[in-house]
Backbone as numpy.savetxt, mean C-alpha at the origin, in Angstrom:
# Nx Ny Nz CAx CAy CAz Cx Cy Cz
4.69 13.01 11.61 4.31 11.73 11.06 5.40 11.21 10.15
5.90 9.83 11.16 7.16 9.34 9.68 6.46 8.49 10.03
6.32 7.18 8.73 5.89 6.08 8.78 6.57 4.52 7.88
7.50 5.28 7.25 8.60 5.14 6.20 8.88 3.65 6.95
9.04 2.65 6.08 9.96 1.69 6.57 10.79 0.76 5.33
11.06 0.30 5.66 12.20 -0.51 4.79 11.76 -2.53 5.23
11.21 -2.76 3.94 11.29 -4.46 4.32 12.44 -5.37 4.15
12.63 -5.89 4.86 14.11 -6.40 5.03 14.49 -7.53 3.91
14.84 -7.92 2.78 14.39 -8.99 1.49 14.76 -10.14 2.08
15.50 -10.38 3.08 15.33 -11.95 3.38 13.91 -12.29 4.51
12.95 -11.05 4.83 12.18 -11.62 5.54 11.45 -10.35 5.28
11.02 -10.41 4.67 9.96 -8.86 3.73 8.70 -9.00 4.71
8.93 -8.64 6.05 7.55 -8.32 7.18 7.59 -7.35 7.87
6.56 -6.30 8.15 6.50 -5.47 9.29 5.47 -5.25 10.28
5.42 -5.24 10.99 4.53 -5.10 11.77 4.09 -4.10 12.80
2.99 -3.28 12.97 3.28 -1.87 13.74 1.95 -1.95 14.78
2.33 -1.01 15.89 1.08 -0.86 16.87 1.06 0.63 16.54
-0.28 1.00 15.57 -0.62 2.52 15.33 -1.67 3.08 15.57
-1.64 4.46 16.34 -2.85 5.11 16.89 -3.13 6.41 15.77
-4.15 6.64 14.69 -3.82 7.52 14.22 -4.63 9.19 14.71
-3.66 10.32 14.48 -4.26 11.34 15.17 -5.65 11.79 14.67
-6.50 12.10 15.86 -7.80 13.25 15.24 -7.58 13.97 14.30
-6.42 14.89 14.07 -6.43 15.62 12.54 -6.06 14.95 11.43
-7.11 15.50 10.85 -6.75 14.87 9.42 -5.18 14.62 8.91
-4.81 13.81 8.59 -3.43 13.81 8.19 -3.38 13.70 6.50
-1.72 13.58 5.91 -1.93 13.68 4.50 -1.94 12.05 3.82
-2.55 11.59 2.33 -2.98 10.51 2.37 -0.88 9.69 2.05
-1.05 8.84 2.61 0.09 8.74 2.31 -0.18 6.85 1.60
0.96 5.99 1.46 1.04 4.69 0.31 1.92 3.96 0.69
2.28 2.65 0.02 3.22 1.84 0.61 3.57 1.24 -0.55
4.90 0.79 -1.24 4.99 -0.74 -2.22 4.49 -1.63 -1.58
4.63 -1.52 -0.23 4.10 -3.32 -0.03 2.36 -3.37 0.42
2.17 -4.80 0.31 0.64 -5.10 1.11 0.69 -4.73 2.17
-0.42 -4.82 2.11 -1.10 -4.24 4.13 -2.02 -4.46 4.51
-2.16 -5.23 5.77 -3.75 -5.44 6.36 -3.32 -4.74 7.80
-5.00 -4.39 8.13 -4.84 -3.60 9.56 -5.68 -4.18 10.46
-6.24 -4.58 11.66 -6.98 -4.61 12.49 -7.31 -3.63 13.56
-8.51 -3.06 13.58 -8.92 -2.15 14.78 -8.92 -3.03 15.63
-7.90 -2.07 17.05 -8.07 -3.35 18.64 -8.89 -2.31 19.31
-9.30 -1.64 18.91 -10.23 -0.35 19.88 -10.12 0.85 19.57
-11.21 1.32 19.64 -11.41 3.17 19.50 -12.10 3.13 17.99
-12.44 4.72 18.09 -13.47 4.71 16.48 -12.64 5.18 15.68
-13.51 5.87 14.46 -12.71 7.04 13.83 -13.05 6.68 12.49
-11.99 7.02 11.44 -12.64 6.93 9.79 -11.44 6.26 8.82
-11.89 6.26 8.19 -10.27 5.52 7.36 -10.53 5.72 5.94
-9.89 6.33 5.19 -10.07 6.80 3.71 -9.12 6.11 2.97
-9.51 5.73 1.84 -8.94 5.11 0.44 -9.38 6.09 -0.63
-8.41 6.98 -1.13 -8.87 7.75 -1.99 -10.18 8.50 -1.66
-11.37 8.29 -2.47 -12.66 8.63 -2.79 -13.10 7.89 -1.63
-13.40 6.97 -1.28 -13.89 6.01 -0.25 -13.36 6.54 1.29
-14.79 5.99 2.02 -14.75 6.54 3.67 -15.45 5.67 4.11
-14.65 4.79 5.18 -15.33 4.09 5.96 -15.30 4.25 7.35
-16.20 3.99 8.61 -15.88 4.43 10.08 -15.73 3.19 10.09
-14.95 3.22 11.26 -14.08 2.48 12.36 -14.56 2.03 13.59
-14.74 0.76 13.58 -14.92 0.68 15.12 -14.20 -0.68 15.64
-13.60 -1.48 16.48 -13.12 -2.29 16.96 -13.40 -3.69 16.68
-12.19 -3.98 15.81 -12.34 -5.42 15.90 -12.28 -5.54 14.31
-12.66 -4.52 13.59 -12.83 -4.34 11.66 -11.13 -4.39 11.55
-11.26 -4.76 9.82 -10.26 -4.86 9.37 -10.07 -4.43 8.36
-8.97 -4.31 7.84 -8.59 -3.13 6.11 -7.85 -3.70 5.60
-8.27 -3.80 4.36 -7.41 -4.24 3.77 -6.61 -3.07 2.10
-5.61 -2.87 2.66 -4.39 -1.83 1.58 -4.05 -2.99 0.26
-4.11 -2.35 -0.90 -3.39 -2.81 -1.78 -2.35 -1.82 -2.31
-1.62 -2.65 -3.17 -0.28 -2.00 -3.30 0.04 -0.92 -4.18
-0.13 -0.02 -3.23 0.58 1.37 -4.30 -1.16 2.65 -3.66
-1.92 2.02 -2.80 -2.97 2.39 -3.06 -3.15 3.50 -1.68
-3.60 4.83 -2.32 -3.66 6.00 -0.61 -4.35 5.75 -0.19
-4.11 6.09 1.19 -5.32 6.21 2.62 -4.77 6.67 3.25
-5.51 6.68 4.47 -5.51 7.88 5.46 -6.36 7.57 6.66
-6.05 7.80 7.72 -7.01 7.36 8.95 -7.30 8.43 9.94
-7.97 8.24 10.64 -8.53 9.65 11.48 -9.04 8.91 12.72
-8.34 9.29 14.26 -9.76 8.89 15.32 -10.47 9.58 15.57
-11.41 9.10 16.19 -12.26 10.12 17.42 -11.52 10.49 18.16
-11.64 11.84 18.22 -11.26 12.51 19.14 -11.27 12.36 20.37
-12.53 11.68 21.35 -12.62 11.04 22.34 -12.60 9.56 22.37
-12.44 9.04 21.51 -11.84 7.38 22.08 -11.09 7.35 20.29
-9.69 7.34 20.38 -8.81 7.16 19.41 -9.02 5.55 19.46
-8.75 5.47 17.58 -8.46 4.10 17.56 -6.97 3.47 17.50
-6.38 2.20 17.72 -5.67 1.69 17.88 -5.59 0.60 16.94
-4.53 0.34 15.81 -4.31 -0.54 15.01 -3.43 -1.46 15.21
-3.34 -2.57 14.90 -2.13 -3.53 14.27 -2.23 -3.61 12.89
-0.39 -2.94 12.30 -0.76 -2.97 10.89 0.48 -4.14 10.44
0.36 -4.79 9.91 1.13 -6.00 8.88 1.47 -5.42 7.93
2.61 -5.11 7.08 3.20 -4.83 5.78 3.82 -6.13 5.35
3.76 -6.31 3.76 4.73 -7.38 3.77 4.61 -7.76 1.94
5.33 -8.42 1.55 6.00 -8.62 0.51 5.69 -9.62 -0.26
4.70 -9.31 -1.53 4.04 -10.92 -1.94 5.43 -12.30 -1.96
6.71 -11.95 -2.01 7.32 -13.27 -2.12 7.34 -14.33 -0.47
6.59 -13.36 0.74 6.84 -13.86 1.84 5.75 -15.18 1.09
4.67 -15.01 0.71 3.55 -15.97 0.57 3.52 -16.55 -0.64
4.83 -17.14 -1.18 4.81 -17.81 -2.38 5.13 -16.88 -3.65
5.27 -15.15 -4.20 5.14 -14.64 -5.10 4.11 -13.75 -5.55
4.12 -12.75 -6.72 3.12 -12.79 -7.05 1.93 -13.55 -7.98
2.67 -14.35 -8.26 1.67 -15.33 -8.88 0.60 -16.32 -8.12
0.94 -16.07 -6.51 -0.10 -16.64 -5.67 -1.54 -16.15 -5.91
-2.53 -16.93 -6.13 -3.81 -16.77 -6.07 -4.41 -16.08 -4.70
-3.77 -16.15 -3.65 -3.98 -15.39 -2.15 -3.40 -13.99 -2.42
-3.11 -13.56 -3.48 -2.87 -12.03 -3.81 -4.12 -11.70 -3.74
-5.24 -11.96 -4.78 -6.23 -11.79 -5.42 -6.50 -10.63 -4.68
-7.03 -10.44 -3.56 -8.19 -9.70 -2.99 -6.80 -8.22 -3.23
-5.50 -8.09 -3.34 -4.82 -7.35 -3.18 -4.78 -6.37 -4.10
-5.26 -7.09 -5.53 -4.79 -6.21 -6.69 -6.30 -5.99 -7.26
-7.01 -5.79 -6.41 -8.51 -5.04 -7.01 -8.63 -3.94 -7.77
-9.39 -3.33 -8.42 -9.19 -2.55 -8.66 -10.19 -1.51 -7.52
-8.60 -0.26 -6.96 -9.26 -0.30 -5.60 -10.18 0.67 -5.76
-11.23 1.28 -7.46 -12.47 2.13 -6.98 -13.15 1.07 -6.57
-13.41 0.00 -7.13 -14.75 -0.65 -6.64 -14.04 -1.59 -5.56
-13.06 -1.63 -4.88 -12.60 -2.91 -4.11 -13.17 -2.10 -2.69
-14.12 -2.84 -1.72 -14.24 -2.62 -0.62 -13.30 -3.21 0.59
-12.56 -1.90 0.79 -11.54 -2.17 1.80 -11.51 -2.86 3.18
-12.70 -2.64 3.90 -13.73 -3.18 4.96 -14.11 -3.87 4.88
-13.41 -5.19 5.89 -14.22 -6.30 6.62 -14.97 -5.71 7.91
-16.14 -6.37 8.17 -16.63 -5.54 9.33 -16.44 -6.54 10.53
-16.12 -5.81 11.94 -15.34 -6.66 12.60 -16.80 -7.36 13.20
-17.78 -7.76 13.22 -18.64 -8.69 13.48 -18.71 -9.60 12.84
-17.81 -9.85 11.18 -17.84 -10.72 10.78 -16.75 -11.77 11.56
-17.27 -12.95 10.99 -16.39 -14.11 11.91 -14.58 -13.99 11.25
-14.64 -13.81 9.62 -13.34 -13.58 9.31 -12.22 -12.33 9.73
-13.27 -11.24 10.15 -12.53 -10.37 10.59 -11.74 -10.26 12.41
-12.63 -11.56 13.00 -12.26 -11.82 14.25 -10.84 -12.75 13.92
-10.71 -13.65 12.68 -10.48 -14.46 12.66 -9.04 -13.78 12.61
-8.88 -13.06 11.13 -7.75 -12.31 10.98 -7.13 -11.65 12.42
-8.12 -10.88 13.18 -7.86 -10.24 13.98 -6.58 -11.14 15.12
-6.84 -12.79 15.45 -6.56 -13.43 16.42 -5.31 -13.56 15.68
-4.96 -13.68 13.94 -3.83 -14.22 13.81 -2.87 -12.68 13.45
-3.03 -11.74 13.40 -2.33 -10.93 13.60 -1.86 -10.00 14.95
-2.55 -10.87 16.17 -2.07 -10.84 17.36 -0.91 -11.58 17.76
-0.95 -12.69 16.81 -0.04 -13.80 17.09 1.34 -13.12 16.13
1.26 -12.57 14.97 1.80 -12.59 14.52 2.43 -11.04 14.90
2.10 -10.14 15.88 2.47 -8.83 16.54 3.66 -9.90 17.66
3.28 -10.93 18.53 4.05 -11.22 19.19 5.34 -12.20 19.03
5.15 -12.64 18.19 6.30 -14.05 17.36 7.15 -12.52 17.23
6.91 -11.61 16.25 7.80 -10.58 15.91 8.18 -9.86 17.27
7.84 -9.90 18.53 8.21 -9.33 19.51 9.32 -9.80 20.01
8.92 -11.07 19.93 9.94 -11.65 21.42 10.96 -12.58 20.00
10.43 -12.77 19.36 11.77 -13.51 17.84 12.56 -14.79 18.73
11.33 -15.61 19.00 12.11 -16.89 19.27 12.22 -17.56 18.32
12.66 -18.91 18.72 13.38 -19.98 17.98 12.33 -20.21 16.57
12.37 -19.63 15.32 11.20 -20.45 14.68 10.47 -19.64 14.10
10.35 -18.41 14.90 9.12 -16.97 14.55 9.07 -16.64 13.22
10.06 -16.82 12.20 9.84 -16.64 10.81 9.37 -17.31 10.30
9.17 -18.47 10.87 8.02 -20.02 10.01 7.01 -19.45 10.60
6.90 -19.17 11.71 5.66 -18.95 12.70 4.86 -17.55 11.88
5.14 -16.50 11.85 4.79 -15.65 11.19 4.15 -15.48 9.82
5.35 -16.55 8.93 4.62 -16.53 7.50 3.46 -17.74 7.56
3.96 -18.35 8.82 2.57 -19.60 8.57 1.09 -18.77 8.92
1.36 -17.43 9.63 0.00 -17.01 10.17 -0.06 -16.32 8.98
0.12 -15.47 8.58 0.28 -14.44 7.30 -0.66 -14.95 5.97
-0.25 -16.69 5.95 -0.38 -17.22 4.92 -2.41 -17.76 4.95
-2.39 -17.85 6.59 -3.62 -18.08 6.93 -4.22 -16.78 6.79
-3.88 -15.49 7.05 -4.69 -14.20 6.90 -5.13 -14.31 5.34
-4.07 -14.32 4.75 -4.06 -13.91 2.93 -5.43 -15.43 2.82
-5.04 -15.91 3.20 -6.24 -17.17 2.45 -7.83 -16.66 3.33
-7.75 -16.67 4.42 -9.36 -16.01 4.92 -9.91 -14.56 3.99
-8.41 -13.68 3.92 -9.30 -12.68 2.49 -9.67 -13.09 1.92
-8.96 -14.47 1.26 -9.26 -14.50 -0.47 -10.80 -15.20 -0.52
-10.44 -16.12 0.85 -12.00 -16.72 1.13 -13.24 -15.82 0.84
-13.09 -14.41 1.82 -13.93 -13.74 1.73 -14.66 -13.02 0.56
-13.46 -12.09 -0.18 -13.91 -11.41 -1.45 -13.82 -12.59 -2.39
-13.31 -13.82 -2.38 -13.91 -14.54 -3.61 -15.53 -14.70 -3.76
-15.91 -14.67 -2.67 -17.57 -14.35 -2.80 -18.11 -13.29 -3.71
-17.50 -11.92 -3.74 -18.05 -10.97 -4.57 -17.75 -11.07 -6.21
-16.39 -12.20 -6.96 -16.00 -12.04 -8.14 -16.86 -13.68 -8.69
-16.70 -14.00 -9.93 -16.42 -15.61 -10.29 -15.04 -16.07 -10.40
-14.98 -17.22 -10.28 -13.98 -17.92 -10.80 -13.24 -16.98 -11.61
-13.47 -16.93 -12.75 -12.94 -16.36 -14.36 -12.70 -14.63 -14.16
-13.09 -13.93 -12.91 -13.00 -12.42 -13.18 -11.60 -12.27 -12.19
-11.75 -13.38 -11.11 -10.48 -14.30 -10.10 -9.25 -13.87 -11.05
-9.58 -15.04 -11.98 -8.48 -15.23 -12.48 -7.74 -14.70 -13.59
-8.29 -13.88 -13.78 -8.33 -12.52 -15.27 -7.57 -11.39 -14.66
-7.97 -11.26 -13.24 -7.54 -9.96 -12.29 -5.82 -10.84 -12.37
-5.76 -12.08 -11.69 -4.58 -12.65 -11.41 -3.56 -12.66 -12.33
-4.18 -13.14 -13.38 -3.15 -13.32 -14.92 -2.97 -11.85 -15.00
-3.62 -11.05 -15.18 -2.98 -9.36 -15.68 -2.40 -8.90 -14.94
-2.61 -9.17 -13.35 -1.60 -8.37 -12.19 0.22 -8.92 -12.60
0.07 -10.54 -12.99 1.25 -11.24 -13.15 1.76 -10.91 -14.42
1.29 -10.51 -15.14 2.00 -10.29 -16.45 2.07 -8.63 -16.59
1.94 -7.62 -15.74 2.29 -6.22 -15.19 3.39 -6.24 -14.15
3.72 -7.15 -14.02 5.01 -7.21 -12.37 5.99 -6.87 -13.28
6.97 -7.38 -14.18 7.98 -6.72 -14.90 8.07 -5.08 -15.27
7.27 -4.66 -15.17 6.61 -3.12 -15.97 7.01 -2.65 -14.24
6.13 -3.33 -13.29 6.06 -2.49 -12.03 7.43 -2.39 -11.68
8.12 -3.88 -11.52 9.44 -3.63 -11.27 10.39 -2.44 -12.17
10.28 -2.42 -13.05 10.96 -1.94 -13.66 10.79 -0.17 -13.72
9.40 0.41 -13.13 9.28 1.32 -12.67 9.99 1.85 -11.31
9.98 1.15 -10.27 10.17 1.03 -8.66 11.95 1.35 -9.30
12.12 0.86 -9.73 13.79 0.49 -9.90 14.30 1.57 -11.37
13.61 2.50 -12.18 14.42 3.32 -12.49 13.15 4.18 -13.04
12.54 4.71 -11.36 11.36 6.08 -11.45 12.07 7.40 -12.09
13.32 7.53 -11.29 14.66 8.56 -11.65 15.50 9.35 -13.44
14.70 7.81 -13.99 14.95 8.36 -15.64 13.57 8.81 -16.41
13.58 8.89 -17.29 12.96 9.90 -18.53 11.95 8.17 -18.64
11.38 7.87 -17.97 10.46 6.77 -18.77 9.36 6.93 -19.83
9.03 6.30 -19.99 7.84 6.31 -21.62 7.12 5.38 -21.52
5.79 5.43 -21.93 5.05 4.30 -22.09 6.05 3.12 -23.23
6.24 3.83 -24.14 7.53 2.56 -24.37 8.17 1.97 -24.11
8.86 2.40 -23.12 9.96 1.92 -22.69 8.90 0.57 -21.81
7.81 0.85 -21.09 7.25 -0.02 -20.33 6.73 -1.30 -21.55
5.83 -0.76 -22.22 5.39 -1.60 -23.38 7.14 -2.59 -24.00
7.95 -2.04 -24.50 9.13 -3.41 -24.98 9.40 -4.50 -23.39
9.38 -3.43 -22.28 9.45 -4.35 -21.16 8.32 -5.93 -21.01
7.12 -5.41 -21.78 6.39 -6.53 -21.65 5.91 -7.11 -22.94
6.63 -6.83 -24.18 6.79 -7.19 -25.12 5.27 -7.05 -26.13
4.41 -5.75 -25.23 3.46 -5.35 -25.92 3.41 -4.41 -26.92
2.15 -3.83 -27.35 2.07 -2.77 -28.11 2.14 -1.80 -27.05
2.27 -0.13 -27.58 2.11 0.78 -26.57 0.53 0.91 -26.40
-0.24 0.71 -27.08 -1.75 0.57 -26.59 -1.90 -0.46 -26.06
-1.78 -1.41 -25.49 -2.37 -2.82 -25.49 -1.37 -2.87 -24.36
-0.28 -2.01 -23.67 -0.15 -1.96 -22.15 -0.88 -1.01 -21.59
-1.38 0.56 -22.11 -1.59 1.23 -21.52 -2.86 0.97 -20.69
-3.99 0.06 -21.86 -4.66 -0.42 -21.28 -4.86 -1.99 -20.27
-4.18 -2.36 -20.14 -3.91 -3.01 -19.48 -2.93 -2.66 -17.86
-2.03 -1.47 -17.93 -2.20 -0.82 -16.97 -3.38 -0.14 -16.44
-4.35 0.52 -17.01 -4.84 0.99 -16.40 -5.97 0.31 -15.75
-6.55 -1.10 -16.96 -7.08 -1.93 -16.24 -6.97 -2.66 -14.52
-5.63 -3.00 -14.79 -5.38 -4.03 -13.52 -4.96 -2.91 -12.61
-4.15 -1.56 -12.26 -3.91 -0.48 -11.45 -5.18 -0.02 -11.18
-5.94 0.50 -12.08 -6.97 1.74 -11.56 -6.69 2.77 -12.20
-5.11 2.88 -12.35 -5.12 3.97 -13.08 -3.65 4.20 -13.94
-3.57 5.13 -15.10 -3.04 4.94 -16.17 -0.95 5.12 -15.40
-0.39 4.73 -16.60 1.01 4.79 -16.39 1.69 5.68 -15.94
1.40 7.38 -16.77 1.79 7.99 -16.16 1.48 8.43 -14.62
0.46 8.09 -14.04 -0.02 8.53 -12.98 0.32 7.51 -12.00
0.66 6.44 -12.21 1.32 5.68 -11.49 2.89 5.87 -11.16
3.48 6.02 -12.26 4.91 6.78 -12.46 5.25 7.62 -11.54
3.82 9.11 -11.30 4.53 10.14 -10.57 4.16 9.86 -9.49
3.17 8.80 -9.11 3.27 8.49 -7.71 3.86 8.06 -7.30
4.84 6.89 -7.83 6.27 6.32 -7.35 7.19 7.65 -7.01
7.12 8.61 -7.82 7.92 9.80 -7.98 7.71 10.43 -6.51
6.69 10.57 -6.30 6.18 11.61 -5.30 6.69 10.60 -3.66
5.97 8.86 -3.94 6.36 8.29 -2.74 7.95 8.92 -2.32
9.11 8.53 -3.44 10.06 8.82 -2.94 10.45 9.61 -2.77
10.25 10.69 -3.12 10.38 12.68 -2.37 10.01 12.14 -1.27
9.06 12.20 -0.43 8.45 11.54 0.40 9.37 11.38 1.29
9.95 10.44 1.21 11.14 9.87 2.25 12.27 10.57 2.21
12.41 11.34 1.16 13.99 12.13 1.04 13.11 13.84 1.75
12.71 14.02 1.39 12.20 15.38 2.38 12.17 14.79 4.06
12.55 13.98 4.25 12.15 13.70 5.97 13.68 14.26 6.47
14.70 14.50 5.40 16.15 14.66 5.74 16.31 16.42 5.24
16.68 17.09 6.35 16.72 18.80 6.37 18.02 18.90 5.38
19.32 17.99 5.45 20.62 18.39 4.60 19.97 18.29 3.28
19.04 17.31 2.66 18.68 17.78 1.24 17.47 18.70 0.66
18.50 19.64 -0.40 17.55 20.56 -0.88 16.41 20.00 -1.90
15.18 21.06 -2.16 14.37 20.14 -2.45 14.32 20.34 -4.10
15.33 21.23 -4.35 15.99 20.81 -5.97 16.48 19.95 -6.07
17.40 19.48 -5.20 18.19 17.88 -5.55 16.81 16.63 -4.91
16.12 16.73 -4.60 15.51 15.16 -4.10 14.50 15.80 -5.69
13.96 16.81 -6.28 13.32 16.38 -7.36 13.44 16.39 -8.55
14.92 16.69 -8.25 15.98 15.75 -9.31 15.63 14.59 -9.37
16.28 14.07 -8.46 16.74 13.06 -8.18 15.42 11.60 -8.30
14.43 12.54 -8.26 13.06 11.73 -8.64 12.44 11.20 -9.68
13.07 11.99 -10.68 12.77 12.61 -11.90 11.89 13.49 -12.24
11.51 14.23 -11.46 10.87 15.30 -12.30 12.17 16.41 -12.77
11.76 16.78 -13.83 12.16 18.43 -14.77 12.42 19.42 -14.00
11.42 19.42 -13.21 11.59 21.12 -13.29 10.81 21.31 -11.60
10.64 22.59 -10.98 9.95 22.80 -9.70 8.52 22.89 -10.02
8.62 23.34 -11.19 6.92 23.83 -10.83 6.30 21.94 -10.99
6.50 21.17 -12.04 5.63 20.34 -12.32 5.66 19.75 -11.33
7.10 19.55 -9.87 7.36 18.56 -9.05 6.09 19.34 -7.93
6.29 20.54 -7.50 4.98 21.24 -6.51 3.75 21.11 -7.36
3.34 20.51 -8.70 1.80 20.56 -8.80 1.39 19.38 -8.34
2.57 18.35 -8.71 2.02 16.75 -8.85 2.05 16.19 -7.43
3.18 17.29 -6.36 2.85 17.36 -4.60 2.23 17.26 -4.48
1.58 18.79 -4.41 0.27 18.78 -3.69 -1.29 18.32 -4.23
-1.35 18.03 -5.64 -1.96 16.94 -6.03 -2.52 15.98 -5.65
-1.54 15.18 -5.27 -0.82 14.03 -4.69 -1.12 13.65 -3.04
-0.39 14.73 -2.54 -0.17 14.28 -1.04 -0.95 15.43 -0.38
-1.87 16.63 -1.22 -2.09 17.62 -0.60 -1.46 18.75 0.18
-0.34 18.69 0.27 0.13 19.96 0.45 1.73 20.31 -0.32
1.98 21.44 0.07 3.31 21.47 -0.45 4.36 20.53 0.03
5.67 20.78 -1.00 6.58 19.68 -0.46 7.51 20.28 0.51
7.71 21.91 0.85 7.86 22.40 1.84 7.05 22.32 3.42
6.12 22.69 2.89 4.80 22.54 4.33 5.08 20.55 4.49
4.81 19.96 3.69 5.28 18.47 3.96 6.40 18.02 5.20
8.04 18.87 4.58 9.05 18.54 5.14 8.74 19.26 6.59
8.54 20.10 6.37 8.35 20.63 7.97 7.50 20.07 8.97
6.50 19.51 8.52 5.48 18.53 8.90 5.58 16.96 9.82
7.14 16.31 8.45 7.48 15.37 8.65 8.26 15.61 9.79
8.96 16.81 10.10 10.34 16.58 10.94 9.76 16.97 12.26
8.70 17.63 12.37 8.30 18.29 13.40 7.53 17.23 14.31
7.17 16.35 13.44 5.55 14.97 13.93 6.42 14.17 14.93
């Protein structure tokens, strides 16, 4: 299992046709958004704590930074189209069509159910938007973010039903005034960070970010930190020339033992059993 990709910054989109295996696999994450559509077959799909089954035609919706994991039936596997992509494709993060993205994902229900009309709806424009990216004619990058832009607005349609106005826009303002902090994590996971160092980044107190990270994330700084930490081991274990003293270096963790607790923690298994895993899939 590699699943690793790279969004390209002048056109931050990806798009995948994925079948995932009957065995359980490990939960793995993304920086970017993600919606999925089942085109057929059953199976289960986990967000952390949360389990939902699968059946054709439903849709998922990933927020950013957030694990899961998918599973088919063993006798009729399911089949996805998954979209990755980059809040600046759709205006930023300060777009209000984030919303449904930055839930907080214990209570955010990931599942549209595909009998709903929006989940057909999504479903038709991320068909369109599997093939513009196929064949990349004249235009397909207007074409793409114009469908994209229609998916993100049928979410927001949808879960704006479950919030008000004011809980909308409370989620929105705190996700936007945490993007400096996030950036600034993504871009130097590798040093000795501190809740300080994040707090002068946003010109708070060190209490008055922590909670506010943990508000708008789900969950607190440091634990966000070593999951950035862990994503990128992640991708550097998929390569046999590096040892796995230098990638958790290079991550920032200290030392071996804390980098194998916060592994398998994390991703559930070791970061040995991992690499072998990755290269072998």
């Amino acid at each position: 299992m590699k699943r690793d990709y790279h969004l390209h910054k002048d056109f931050p989109v990806h798009i995948t046709r994925w079948v995932p295996k009957s065995e359980m696999q490990p939960f793995h994450w993304h920086n970017a958004l993600e919606v999925g559509y089942c085109l057929e077959g059953k199976g289960q799909f986990y967000f952390e704590e949360k389990r939902y089954a699968v059946q054709a035609g439903d849709v998922f919706v990933v927020s950013h930074m957030e694990k899961h994991r998918a599973q088919s039936d063993p006798v009729t596997p399911s089949t996805f189209y998954f979209v990755k992509f980059d809040a600046s494709l759709i205006g930023g993060a300060e777009n209000e069509l984030l919303a449904p993205f930055i839930m907080k994902p214990k209570h955010f229900v990931n599942k549209i159910d595909g009998r709903l009309p929006t989940a057909s709806h999504v479903g038709t424009l991320l068909h369109g938007i599997w093939d513009e990216m196929q064949r990349q004619e004249k235009g397909y990058k207007s074409m793409v973010r114009g469908a994209l832009i229609q998916v993100c607005s049928l979410l927001f349609r949808h879960y704006a039903k479950e919030l008000s106005a004011d809980e909308w826009s409370r989620s929105l303002q705190a996700y936007n005034k945490l993007q400096p902090a996030l950036s600034l994590i993504h871009e130097r996971f590798h040093e000795n960070l501190q809740l300080k160092d994040i707090a002068a980044c946003l010109s708070l107190s060190s209490s008055r970010t922590y909670h506010l990270f943990k508000e708008t994330m789900g969950e607190g700084f440091k634990e966000y930190l070593t999951k950035t930490r862990i994503q990128e081991s992640k991708k550097r274990l998929s390569d046999p020339n590096i040892s796995i003293t230098e990638i958790y270096l290079s991550c920032g963790f200290q030392g071996h033992a804390s980098f194998y607790r916060a592994f398998k923690q994390i991703v559930g298994m070791t970061p040995k059993a991992y690499s072998s895993y990755v290269i072998t899939s």
